[in-house]
Phi, psi and omega in degrees: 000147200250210218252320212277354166248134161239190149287129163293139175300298202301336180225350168086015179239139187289130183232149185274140195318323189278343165275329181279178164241167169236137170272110169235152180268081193246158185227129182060023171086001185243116175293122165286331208195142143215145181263073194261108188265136139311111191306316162321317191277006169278302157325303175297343196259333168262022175257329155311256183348312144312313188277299074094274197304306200287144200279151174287157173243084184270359150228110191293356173280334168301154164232075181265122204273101171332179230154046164350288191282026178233171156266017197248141165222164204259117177250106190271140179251000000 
């Protein structure tokens, strides 16, 4: 392997510095987790991360309104 490759954690085939990605995870500015991806295992990893992340929609009776200025959005029933 030459210097400019490593391995992806996830699947393990050496991909070249300018093709991967690093996922990093951090809570409170203190890093959890880092990743380093393959573009394919990158692609699987936000396509996780979306289905994981989107909120259910368990009352089709809700409304919910977005708040550009909060970190809050407004759910009206």
């Amino acid at each position: 392997m030459s210097e400019d490759t490593e391995p992806c954690d996830w699947c393990g085939d050496a991909v070249a510095d300018p093709l991967s990605r690093t996922v990093r995870v951090t809570v409170d500015r203190s890093q959890i987790d880092s990743q380093r991806l393959c573009p394919e295992c990158f692609a699987n990893w936000i396509d996780r991360y979306d289905e994981e992340m989107r909120p259910e929609d368990d009352d089709p009776d809700q409304t919910v309104i977005e708040d550009d200025d909060s970190d809050a959005d407004i759910i009206v029933d």
